[in-house]
KOLDRENRO-95020 format. One record per residue (C-alpha): z, y, x; residue in one letter; residue number from 1. Coordinates in steps of 0.5 Angstrom, whole numbers. Each point is the difference from the previous one (the first is absolute). Layout:
[[Z, Y, X], 'A', NUM];
...
END
This chain:
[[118, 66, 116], 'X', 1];
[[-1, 8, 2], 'X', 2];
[[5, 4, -1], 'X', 3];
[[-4, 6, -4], 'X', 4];
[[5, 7, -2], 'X', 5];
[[1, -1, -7], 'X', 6];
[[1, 7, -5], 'X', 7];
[[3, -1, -7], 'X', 8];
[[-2, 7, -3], 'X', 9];
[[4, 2, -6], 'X', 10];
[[-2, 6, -5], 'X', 11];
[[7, 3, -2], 'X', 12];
[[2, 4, -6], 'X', 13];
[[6, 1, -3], 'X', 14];
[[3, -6, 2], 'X', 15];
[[7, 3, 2], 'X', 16];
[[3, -7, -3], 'X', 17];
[[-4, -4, 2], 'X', 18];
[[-4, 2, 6], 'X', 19];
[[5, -3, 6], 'X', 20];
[[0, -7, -3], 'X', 21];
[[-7, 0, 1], 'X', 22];
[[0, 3, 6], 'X', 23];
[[5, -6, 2], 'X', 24];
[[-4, -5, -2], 'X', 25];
[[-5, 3, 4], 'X', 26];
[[5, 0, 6], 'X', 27];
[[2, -7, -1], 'X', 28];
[[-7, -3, 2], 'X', 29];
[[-1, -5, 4], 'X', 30];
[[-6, 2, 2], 'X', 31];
[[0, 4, 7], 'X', 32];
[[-2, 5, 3], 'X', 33];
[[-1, 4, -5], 'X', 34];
[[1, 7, -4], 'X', 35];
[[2, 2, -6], 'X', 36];
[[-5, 8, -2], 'X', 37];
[[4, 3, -6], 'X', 38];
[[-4, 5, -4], 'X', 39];
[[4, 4, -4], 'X', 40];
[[-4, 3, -7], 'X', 41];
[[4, 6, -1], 'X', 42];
[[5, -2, -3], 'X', 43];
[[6, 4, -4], 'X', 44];
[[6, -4, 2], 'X', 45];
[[4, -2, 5], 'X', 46];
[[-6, -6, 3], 'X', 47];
[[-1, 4, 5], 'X', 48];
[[6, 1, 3], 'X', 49];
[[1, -8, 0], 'X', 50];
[[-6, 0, 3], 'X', 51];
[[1, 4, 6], 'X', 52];
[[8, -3, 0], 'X', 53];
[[-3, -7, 2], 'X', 54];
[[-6, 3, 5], 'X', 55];
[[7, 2, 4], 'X', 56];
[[1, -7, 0], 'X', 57];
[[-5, -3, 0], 'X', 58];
[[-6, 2, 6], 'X', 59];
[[-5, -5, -3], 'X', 60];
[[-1, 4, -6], 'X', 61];
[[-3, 7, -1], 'X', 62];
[[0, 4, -5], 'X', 63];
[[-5, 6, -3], 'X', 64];
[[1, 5, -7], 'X', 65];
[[-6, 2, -4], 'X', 66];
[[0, 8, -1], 'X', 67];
[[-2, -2, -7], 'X', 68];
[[0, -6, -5], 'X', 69];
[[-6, -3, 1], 'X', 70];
[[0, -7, -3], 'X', 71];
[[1, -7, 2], 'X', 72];
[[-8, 0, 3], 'X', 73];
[[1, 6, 5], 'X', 74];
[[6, -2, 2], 'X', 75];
[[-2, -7, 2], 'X', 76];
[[-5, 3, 4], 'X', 77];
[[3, 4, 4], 'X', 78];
[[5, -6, 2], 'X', 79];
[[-8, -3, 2], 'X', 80];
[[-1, 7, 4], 'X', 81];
[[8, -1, 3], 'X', 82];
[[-1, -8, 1], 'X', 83];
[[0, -3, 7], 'X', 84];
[[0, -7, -1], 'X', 85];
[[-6, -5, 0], 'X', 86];
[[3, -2, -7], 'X', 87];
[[1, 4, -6], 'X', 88];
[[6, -3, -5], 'X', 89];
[[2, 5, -6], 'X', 90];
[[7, -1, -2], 'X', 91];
[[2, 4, -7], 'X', 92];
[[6, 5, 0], 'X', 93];
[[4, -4, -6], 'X', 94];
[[-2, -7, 2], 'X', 95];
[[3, -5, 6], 'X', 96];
[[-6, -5, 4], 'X', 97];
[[5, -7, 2], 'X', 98];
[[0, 0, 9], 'X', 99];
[[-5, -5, 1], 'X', 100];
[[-5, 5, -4], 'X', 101];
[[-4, 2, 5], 'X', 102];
[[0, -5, 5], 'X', 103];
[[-3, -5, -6], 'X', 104];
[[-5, 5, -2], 'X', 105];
[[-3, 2, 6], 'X', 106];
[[0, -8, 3], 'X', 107];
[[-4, 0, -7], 'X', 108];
[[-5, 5, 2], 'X', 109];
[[-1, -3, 8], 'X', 110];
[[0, -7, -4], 'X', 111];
[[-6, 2, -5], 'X', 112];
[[-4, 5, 5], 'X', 113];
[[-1, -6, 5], 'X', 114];
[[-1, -6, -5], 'X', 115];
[[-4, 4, -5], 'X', 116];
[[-2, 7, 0], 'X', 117];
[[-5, 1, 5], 'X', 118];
[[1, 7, 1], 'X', 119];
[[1, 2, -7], 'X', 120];
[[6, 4, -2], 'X', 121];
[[6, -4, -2], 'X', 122];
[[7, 3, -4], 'X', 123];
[[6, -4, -3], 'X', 124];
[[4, 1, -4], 'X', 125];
[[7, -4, -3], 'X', 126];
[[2, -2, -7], 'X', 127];
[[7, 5, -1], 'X', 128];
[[5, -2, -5], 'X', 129];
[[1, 6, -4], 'X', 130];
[[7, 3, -3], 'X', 131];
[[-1, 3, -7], 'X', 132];
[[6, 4, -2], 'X', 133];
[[1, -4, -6], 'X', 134];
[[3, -5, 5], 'X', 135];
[[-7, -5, -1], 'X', 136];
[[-3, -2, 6], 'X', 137];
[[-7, -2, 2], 'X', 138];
[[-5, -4, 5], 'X', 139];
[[-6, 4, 1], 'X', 140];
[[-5, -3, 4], 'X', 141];
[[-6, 2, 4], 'X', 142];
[[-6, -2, 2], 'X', 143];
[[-2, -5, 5], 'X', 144];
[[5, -3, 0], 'X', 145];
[[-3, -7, 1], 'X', 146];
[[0, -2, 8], 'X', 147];
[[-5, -3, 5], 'X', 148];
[[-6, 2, -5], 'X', 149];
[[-4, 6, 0], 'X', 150];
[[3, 6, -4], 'X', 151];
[[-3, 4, -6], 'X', 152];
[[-5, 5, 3], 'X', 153];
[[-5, 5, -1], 'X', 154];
[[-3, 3, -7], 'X', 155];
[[3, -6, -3], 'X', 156];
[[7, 3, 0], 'X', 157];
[[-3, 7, -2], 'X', 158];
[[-3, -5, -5], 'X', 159];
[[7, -3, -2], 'X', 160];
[[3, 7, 1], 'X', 161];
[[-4, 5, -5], 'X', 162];
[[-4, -5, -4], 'X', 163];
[[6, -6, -1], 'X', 164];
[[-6, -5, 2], 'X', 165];
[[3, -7, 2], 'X', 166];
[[2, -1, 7], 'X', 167];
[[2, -6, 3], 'X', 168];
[[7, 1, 4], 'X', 169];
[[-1, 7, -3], 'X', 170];
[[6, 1, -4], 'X', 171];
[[7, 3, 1], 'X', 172];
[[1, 8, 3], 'X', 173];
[[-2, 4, 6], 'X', 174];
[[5, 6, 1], 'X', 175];
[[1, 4, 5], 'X', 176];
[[7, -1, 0], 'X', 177];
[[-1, -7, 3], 'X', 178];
[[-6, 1, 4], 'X', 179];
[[-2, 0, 7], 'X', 180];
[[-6, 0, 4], 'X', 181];
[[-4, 3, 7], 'X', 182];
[[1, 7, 1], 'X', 183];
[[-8, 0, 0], 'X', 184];
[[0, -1, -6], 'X', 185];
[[2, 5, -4], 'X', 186];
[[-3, 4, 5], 'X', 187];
[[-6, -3, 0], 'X', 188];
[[1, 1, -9], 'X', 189];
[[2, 7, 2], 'X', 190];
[[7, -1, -3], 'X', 191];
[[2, 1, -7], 'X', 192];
[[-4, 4, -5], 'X', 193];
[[5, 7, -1], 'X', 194];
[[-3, 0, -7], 'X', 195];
[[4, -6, -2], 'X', 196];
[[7, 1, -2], 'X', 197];
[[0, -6, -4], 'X', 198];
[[-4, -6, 2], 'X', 199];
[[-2, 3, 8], 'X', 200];
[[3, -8, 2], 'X', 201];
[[-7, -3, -5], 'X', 202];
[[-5, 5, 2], 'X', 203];
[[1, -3, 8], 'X', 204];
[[0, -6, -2], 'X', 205];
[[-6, 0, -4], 'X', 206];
[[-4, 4, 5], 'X', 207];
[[3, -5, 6], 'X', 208];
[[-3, -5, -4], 'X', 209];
[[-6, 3, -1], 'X', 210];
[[0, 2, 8], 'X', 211];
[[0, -9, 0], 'X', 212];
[[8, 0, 1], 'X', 213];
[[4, -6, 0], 'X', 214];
[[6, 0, -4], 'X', 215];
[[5, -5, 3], 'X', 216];
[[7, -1, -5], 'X', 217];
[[7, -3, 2], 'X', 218];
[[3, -5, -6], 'X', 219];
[[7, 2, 2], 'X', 220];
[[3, 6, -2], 'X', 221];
[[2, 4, 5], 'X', 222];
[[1, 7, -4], 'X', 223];
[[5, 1, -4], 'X', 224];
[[-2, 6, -4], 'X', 225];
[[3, 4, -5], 'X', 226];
[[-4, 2, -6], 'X', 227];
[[2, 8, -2], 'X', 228];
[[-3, 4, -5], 'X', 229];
[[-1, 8, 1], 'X', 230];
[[-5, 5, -3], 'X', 231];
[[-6, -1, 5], 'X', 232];
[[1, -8, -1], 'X', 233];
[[-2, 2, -7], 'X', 234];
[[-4, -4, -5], 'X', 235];
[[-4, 6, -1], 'X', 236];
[[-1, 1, 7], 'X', 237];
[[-2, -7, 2], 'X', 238];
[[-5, -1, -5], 'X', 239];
[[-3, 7, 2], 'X', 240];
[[-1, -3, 7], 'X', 241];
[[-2, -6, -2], 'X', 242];
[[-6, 2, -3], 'X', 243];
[[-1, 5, 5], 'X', 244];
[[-1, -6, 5], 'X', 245];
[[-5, -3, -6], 'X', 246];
[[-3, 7, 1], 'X', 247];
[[-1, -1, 7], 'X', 248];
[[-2, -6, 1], 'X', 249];
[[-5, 0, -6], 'X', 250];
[[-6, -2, 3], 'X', 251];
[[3, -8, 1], 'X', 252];
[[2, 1, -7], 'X', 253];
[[-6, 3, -2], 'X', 254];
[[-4, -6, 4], 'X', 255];
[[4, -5, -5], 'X', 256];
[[-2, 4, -5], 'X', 257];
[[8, 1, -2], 'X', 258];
[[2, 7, 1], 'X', 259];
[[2, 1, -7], 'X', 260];
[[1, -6, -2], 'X', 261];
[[5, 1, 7], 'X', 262];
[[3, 6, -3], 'X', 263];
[[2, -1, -6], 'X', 264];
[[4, -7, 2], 'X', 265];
[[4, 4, 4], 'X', 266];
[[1, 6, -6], 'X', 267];
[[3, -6, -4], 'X', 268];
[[3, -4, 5], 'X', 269];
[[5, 7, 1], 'X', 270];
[[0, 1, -8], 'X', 271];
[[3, -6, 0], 'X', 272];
[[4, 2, 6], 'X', 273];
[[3, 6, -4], 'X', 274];
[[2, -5, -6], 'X', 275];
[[-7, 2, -4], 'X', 276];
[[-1, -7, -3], 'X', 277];
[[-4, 2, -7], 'X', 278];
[[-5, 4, 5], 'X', 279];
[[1, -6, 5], 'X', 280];
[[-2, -4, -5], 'X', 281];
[[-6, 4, -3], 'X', 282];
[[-3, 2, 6], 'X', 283];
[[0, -8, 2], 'X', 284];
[[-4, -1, -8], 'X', 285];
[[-4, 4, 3], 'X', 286];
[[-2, -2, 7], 'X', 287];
[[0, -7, -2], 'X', 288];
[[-5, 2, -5], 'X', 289];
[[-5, 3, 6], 'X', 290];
[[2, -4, 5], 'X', 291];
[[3, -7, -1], 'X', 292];
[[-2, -3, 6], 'X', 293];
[[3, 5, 4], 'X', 294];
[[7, 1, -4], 'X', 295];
[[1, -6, -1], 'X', 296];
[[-1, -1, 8], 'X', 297];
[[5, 5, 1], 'X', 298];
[[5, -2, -5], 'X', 299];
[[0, -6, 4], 'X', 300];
[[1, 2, 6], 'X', 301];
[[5, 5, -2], 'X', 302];
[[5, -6, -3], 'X', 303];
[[3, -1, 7], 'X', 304];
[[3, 7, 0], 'X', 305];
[[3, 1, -7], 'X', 306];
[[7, 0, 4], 'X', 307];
[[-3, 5, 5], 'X', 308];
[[-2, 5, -6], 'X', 309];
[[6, -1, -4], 'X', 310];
[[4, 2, 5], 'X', 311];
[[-4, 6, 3], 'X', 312];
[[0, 2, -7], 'X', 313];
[[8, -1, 0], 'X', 314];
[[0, 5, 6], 'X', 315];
[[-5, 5, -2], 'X', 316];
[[2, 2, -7], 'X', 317];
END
């Protein structure tokens, strides 16, 4: 097997508590060479004098400082603009990835690229298992996750992404914090959208799939990832970047002729996400009334994540 250069790139802010941990994990890995590319959002805590103690040390790593805070999407891009490895794996500031984490993914990726994606781009991501600060914890999968078979790709994802249309093997989550892929990839996609502080990971993955990408998973939960609150993670926030994705990626909606049928499920997904269940309930009257056959669709596919949710709207409110 080729020994490519990997980066873990990690976007850090305000990670004072947390951020060596994350870095650690990334140290720890398996996988060489490699090298770890830390983008340092302008935080107003002591996370960049962590991370300049653990460059000193630690010569694989190199670390930058946005001037000014800029979001999750321009910080990762500028780890794409730094990043001198073949492969790209993202790390988050508060979370630790398992040492056999790279190696597995890449192996997943070289396997795919020669088994089934005849030229076409290839990510993965893994399953995490997420901590939440109630001491609940959690396995989320990832998509993919089936071996020796061809993977979810193309509009079909975007599809299951946007529209929640069925998707054979096409259920579990696809974040940044468990995703690796070709540095020519993201290039190829022109990186991350820096009008996304919410949902920038979505908006890849929707037009990687419309680029006819591959999404690969990895069953086992490699990630260990801690779910924290904060105002820019707000329901608020999320539900306008959510239907700022609808927004911009109308015309497959528009196709299907779901665009506002699409928008108000999500508005009151987050209504009840807010604890505003007689608005809840009155709205879905409402839909099933206008649209039966697709709410009554998406109430089913929705019945998996209703664990998900409750703790979502746990952490946020």
């Amino acid at each position: 097997m080729n020994t490519p250069l990997v980066t873990i790139g990690m976007a850090a802010f305000n990670a004072a508590n947390s951020i060596e941990q994350a870095v650690r994990s990334a140290l720890a890995q398996t996988w060489q060479p490699l090298e770890i590319v830390v983008v340092d959002d302008c935080s107003s805590d002591g996370t960049a004098a962590v991370l300049e103690d653990l460059a000193a040390y630690n010569p694989e790593m190199r670390v930058f400082r946005n001037a000014i805070n800029s979001g999750v999407a321009f910080t990762r891009n500028r780890i794409l603009a730094e990043a001198r490895g073949s492969f790209v794996a993202f790390f988050d500031d508060d979370d630790e990835s398992l040492p056999t984490r790279v190696t597995a993914q890449l192996r997943r990726i070289l396997d795919y690229e020669h088994n089934h994606a005849y030229g076409k781009f290839v990510v993965c991501h893994t399953a995490r298992r997420q901590l939440y600060p109630d001491g609940n914890e959690r396995i989320s999968p990832t998509m993919g996750q089936e071996a020796d078979r061809v993977a979810p790709h193309g509009i079909a994802v975007a599809e299951r992404i946007l529209l929640g249309a069925p998707l054979k093997y096409g259920y579990g989550a696809c974040p940044t914090c468990s995703q690796m892929a070709r540095l020519e990839t993201y290039h190829a996609l022109s990186g991350f959208d820096p009008q996304f502080r919410r949902s920038e990971d979505t908006d890849l993955n929707v037009r990687l799939a419309r680029a006819g990408g591959h999404f690969v998973g990895i069953a086992e939960p490699l990630v260990v990832q801690t779910m924290t609150g904060g105002s820019e993670k707000s329901l608020a926030e999320e539900l306008r970047y959510t239907l700022m994705l609808l927004d911009k990626h109308r015309d497959i909606l528009d196709e299907a002729n779901q665009y506002a049928f699409c928008r108000q499920w999500i508005e009151n997904k987050y209504a009840l996400l807010a604890g505003q269940r007689g608005a809840f309930l009155f709205a879905l009257v409402g839909m099933l009334a206008r649209h039966p056959l697709a709410t009554i669709r998406r109430l089913h596919l929705a019945l998996p994540n209703v664990g998900l949710n409750r703790a979502l709207s746990r952490l946020h409110r």
